[in-house]
C-alpha positions as CSV (number, residue, x, y, z in Angstrom):
1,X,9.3,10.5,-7.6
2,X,7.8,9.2,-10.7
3,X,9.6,5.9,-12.1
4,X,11.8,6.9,-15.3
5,X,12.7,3.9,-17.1
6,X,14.5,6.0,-19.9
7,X,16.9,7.0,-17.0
8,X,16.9,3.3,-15.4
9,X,18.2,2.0,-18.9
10,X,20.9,4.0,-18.6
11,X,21.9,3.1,-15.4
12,X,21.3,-0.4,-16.5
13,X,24.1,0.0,-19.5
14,X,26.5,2.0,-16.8
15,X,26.0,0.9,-13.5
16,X,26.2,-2.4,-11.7
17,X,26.7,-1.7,-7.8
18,X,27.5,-4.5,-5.9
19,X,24.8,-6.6,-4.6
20,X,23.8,-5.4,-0.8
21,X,23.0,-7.9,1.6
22,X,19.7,-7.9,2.9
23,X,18.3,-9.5,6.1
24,X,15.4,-10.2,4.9
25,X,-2.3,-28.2,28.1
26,X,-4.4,-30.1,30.2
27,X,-7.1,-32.7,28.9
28,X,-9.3,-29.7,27.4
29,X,-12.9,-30.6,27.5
30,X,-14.1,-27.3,28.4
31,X,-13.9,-23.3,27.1
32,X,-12.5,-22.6,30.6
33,X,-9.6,-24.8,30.2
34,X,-8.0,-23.4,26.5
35,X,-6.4,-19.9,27.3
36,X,-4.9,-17.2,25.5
37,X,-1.7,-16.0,25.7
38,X,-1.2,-12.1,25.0
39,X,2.1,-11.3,22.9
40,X,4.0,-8.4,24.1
41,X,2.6,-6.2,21.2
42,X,-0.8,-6.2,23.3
43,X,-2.0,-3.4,21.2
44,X,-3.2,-5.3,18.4
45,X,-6.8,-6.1,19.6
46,X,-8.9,-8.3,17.9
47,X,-12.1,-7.2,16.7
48,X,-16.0,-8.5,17.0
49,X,-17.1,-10.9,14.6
50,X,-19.3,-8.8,12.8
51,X,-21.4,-11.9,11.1
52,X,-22.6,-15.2,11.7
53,X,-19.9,-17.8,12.7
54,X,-21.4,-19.8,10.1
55,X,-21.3,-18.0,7.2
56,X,-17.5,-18.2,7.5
57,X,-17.2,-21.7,6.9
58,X,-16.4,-23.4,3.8
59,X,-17.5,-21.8,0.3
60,X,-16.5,-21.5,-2.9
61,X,-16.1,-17.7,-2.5
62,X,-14.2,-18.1,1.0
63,X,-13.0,-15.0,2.9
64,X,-11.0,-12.2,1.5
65,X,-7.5,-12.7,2.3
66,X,-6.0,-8.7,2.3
67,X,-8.7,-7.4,4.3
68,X,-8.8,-8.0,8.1
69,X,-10.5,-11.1,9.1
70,X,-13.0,-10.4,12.4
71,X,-13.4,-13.9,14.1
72,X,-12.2,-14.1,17.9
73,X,-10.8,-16.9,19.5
74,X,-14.5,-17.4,21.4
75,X,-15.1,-18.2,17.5
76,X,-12.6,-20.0,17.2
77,X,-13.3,-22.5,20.4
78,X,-16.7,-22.8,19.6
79,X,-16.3,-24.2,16.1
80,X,-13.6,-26.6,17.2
81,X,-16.0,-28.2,19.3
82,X,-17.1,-31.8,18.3
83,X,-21.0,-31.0,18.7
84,X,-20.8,-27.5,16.9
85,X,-21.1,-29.7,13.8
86,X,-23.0,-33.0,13.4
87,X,-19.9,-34.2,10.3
88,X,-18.1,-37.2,11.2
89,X,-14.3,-37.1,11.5
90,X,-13.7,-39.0,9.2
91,X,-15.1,-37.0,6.5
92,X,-12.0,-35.5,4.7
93,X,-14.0,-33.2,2.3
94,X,-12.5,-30.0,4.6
95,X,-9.1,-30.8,3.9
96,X,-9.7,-31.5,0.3
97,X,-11.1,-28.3,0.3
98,X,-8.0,-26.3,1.7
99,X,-6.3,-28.0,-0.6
100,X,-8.4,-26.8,-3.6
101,X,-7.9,-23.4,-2.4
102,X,-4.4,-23.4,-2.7
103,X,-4.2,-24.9,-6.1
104,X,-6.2,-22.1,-8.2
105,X,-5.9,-21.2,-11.7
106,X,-4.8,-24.2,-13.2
107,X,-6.8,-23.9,-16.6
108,X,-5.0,-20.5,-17.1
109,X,-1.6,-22.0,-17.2
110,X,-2.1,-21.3,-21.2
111,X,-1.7,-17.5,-20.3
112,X,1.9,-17.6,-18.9
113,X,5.0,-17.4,-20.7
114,X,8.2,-19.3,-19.6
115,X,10.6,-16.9,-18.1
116,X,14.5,-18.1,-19.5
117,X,17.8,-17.4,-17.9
118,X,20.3,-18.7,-20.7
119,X,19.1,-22.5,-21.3
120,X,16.9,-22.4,-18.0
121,X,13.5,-21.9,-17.0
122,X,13.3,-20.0,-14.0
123,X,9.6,-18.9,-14.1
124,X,6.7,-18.1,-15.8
125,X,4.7,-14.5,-16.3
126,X,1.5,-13.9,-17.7
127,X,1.2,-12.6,-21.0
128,X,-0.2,-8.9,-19.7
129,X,2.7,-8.9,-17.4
130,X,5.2,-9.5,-19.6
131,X,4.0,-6.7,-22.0
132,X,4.3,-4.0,-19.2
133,X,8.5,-5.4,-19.2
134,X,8.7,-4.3,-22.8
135,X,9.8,-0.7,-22.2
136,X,12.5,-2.6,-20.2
137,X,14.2,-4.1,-22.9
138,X,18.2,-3.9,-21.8
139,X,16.9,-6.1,-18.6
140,X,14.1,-8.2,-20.5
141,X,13.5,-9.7,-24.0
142,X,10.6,-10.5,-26.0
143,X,10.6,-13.6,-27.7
144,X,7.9,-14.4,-30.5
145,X,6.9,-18.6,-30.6
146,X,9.7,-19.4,-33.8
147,X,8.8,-23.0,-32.7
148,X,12.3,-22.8,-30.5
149,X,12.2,-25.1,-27.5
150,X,10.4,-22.0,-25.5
151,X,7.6,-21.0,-27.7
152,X,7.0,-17.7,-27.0
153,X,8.7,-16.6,-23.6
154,X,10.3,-13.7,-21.4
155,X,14.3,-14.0,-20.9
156,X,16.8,-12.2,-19.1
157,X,19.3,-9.9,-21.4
158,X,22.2,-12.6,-22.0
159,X,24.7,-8.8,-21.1
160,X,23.5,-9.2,-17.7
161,X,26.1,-11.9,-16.7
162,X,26.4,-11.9,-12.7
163,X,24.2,-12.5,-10.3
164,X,25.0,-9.4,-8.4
165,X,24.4,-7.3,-11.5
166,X,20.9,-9.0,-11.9
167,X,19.7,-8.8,-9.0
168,X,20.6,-5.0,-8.8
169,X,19.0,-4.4,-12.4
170,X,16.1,-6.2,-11.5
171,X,15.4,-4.7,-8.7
172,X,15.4,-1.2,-10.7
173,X,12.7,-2.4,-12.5
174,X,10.9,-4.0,-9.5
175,X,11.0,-0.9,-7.7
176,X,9.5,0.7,-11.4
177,X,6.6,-2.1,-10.9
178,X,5.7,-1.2,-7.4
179,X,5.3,2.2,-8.4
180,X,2.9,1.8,-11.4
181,X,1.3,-0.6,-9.2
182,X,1.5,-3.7,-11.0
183,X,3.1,-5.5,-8.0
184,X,2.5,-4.9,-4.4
185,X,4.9,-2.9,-2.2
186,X,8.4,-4.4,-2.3
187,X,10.0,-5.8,1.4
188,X,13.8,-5.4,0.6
189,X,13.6,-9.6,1.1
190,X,15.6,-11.4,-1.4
191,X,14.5,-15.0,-2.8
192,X,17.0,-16.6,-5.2
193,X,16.1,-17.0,-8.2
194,X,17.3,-20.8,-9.8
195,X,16.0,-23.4,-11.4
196,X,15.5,-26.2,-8.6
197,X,16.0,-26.1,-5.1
198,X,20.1,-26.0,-4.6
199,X,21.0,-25.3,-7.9
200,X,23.1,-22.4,-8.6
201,X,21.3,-18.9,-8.1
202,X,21.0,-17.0,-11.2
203,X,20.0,-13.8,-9.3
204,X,17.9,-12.6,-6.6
205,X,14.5,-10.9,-6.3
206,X,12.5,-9.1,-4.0
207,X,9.6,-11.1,-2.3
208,X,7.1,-9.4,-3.1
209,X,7.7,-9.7,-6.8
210,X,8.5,-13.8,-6.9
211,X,4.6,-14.3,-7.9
212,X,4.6,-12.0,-10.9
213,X,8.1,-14.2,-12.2
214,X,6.7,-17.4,-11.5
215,X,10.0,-18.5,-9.4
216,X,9.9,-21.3,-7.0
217,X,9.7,-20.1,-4.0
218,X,10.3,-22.6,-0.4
219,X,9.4,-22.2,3.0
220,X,9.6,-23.4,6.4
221,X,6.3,-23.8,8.4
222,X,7.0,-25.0,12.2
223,X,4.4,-26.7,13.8
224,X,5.3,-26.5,17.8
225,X,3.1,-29.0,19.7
226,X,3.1,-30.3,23.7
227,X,2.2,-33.7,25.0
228,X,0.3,-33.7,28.5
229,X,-1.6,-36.5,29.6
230,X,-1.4,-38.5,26.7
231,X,-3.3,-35.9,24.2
232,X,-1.7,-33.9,22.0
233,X,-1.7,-29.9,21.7
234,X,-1.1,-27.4,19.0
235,X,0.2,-24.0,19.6
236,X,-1.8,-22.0,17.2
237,X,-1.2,-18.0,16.6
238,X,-3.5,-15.1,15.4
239,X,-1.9,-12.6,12.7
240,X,-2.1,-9.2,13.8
241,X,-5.0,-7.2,11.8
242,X,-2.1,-4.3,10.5
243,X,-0.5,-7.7,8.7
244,X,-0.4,-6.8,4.7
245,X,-1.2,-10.4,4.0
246,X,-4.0,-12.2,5.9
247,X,-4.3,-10.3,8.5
248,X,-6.2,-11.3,11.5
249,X,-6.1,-15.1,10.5
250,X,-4.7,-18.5,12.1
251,X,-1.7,-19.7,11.5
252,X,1.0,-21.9,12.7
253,X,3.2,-21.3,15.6
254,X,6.6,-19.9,13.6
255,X,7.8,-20.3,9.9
256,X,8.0,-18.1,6.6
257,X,9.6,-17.9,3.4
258,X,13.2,-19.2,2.6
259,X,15.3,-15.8,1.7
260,X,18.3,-15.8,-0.1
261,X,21.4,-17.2,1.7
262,X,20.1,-19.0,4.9
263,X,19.5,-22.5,5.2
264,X,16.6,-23.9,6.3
265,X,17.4,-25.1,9.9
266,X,19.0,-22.0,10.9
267,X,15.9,-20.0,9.2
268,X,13.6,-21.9,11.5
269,X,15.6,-20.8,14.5
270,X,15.8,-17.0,13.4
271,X,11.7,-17.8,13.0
272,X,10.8,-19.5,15.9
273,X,12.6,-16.5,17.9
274,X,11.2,-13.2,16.0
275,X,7.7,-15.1,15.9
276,X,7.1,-17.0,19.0
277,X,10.1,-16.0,21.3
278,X,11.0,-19.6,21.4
279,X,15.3,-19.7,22.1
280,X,18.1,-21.2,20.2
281,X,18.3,-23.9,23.1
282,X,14.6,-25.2,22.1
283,X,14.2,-24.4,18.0
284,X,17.6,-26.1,17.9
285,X,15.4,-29.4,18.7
286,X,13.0,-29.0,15.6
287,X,13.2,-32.0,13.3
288,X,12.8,-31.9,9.3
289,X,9.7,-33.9,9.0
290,X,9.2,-33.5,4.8
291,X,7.7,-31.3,2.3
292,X,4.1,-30.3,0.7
293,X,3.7,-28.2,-2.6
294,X,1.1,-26.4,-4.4
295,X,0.6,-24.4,-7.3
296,X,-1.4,-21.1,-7.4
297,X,-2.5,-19.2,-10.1
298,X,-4.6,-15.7,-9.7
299,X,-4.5,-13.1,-12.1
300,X,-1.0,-12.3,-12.9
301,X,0.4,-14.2,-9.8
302,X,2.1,-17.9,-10.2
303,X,2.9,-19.4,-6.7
304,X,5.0,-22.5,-7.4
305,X,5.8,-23.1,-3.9
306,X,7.6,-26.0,-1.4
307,X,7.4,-25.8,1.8
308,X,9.6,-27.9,4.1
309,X,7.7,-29.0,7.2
310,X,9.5,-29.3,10.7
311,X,7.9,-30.4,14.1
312,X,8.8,-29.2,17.2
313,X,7.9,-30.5,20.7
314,X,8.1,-28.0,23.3
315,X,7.9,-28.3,27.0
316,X,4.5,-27.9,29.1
317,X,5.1,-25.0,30.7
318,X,6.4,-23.2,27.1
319,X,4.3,-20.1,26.5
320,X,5.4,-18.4,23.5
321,X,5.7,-14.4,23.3
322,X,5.9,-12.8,19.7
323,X,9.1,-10.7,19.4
324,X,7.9,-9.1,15.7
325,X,4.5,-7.1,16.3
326,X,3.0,-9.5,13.5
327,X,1.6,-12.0,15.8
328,X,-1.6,-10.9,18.0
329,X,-2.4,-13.9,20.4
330,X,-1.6,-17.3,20.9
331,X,-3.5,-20.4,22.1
332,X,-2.7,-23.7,23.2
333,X,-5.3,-26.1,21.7
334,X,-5.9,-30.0,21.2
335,X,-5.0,-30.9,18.0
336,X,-8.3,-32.8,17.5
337,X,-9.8,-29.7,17.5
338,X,-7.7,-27.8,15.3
339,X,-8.5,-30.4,12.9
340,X,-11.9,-29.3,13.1
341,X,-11.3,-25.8,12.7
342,X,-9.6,-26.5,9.4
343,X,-12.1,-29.1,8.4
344,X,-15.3,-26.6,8.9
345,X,-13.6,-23.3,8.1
346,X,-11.0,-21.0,6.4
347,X,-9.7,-19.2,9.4
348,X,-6.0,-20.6,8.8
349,X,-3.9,-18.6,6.5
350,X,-4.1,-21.0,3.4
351,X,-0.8,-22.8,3.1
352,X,-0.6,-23.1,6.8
353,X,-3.9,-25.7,6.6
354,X,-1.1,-27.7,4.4
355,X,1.3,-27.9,6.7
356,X,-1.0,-28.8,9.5
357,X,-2.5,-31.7,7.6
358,X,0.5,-33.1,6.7
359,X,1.1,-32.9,10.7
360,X,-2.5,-34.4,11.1
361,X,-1.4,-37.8,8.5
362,X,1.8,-38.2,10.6
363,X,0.4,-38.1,13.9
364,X,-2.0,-40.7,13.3
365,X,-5.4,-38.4,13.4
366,X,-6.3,-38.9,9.2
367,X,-6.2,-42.4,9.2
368,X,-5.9,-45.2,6.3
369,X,-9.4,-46.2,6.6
370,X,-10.9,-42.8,6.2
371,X,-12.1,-42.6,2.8
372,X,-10.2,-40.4,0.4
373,X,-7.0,-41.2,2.3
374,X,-4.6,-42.0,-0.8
375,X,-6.1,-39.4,-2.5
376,X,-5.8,-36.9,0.3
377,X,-2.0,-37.4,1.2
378,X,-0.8,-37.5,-2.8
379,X,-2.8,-33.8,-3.4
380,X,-0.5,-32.6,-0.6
381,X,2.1,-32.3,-3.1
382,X,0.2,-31.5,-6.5
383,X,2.5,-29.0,-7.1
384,X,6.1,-29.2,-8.8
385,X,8.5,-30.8,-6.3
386,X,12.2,-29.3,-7.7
């Protein structure tokens, strides 16, 4: 059924339902050696790289993030090889790269408008954005630049005075959104909405929408590793091809975004469990390890995002077994070479890259007398840390 906001407004002056809750290796020196683990969704079979391994590798265009990437983990082993590439190591211009990818946009900052909650900025939305809220003007107000502290800018109607009754208004209108599709489906998965992190929550909205609000958003990226023989290991998993967002790509062992009501340690449990199978009597061992932040801006979309890192050391004999559907394969490799993966590609799922080279500076494999170091480890948090 067609969105009508006529009728929403009037369910915005008469209604205000309760808020719901929502729930949101050995030595390897060899291909033999570095297996794959199937998850227990062994339907999701990768498919044939369809071009040259090389023309994946790093460009300004890089790949297409919401169409199925085609590598296979045969691609994957054999560009994590030392020889594949004649670079040096110590060249951090990869990782400088990854980083560059997920700080886009930042000359069209000019284009946003500061999205207010009372005396707050919450967020920002771009000026074409904010003119498709106008028709929603009991749940969002215009606000010419009067030369006010704001300038021009996007608040929340001041009637709106609980949280619950934002976030159910909101959400009206998010679901309008989705419909005229100006945002991508919604997930019924709540982020708070506030002005730092642990600051009281103004309201909550749907996931899927946080981009198009400019909210800070937080996650927690888990990075599980093993230690045999002296040499590290990486667990490293491949997103299932039916994923809505980068699907078929690399990413980290467990982690996601930080929904409404749920601390971060007890996310990363409920994480490592419906992602990697990994119990409460192992996740419960993950250690807070710090924080990386970016800022992205494409089109409409403002990613002002934190995510808190957390390390995990897992016995040798740990095989992890994806509970979700959302996770193809996993493979156990050295973490040498998963440097060199992210160096000389874009396979990983771009913030994941982050939160493996802040793992690489702290294990001791980007080192102080590579050139660029400095520079290297401050870009890791270019974005705003609140």
């Amino acid at each position: 059924m067609a969105c009508n906001f006529h009728h929403l407004t009037q369910t915005i002056r008469f209604s205000f339902p309760p808020l719901h809750n929502f729930k949101a290796s050995d030595a390897f020196t060899n291909k033999s050696l570095i297996t794959t683990f199937p998850v227990r969704f062994s339907f999701h079979s990768s498919a044939k790289l369809t071009t040259s391994i090389r023309s994946l590798r790093v460009a300004t265009t890089g790949i297409s993030y919401t169409s199925s990437c085609t590598f296979t983990w045969d691609d994957v082993f054999r560009v994590s090889q030392p020889e594949y590439s004649p670079d040096d190591s110590s060249d951090l211009h990869g990782y400088f790269e990854k980083i560059k990818i997920c700080n886009r946009g930042s000359e069209m900052q000019s284009e946003f408008f500061p999205f207010v909650i009372g005396d707050q900025v919450v967020g920002y939305t771009h000026n074409r954005f904010a003119s498709h809220l106008r028709k929603y003007d009991d749940v969002f107000i215009y606000s010419e630049n009067n030369g006010g502290r704001f300038g021009s800018h996007v608040k929340l109607n001041s009637k709106l005075k609980t949280a619950d009754e934002r976030t159910r208004v909101v959400g009206e209108v998010i679901k309008c959104l989705a419909e005229e599709e100006l945002i991508p489906d919604i997930q019924n998965e709540l982020y708070p909405v506030a002005s730092t992190f642990g600051s009281p929550i103004f309201f909550s909205l749907d996931r899927a929408a946080a981009p198009y609000f400019g909210i800070k958003a937080y996650a927690v990226p888990l990075n599980g590793y093993v230690e045999k023989d002296g040499q590290k290991f990486l667990w490293i998993g491949k997103r299932s091809q039916v994923k809505s967002t980068y699907p078929g790509m690399l990413d980290i062992l467990a982690g996601g975004g930080l929904p409404h009501g749920i601390a971060c340690g007890e996310n990363i449990i409920k994480e490592c469990e419906e992602e990697a199978g990994i119990p409460r009597s192992i996740s419960n061992r993950a250690r807070p390890v710090g924080a990386v932040s970016y800022t992205d801006i494409n089109g409409f979309s403002y990613k002002r995002d934190v995510i808190f890192c957390y390390d995990l050391k897992l016995p040798e004999d740990f095989v992890p077994m994806n509970q979700d559907g959302e996770v193809e394969s996993f493979q156990l490799i050295p973490v040498a070479h998963v440097a060199n993966v992210i160096r000389r590609t874009e396979f990983f799922k771009p913030n994941c890259s982050l939160a493996i080279i802040d793992f690489l500076f702290r294990h001791g494999y980007i080192r102080p007398e590579y050139f660029g170091y400095l520079d290297l480890l401050q870009s890791l948090r270019r974005g705003d840390f609140s």
